[in-house]
Structure formats: structure tokens, C-alpha cells
C-alpha positions in Angstrom: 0.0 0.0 0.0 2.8 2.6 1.0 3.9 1.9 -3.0 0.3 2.7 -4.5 0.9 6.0 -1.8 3.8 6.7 -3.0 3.4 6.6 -6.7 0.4 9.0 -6.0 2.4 11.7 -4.3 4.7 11.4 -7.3 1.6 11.6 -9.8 0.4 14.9 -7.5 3.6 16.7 -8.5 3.5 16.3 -12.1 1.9 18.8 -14.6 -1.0 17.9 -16.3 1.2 17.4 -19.8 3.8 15.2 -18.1 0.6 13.0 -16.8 -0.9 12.9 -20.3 2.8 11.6 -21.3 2.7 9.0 -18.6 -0.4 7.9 -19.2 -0.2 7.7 -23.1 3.4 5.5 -22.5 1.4 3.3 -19.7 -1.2 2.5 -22.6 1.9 1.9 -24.8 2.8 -0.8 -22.6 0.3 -2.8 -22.1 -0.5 -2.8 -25.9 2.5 -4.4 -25.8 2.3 -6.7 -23.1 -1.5 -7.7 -24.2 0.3 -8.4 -27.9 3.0 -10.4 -26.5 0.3 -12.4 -24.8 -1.8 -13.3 -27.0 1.3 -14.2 -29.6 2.6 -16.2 -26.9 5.8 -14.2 -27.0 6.0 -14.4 -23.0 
């Protein structure tokens, strides 16, 4: 829990263009992981 607190203090700080960044590379990601899933890749 004190990681979810954390990373949500860190989120607090950030500007509303670095979040869109963030969440836009987040999205990226799992995109990714989803693709390597279902390709069996890991």
C-alpha cells in the first residue's frame, strides 16, 4: 500500500502534460504486453 501511496504523491507533483505523457506511455505498454500475450511471446 505505502507503493500505491507513494506513486500517488509522485503523480500529485507532475503537470497535467507530463501525466498525459505518462499515461499515453502506460497505454503503450500494455499494448504491448496484451500483444506479447496473446502471440505467446511471454
Amino acid at each position: 500500500m505505502a507503493r500505491i501511496n507513494r506513486r500517488a504523491e509522485e503523480a500529485r507533483k507532475l503537470s497535467e502534460g507530463d501525466l498525459g505523457k505518462e499515461l499515453e506511455e502506460a497505454h503503450r505498454r500494455l499494448f504491448s504486453l496484451r500483444l506479447q500475450w496473446a502471440t505467446r511471446q511471454i
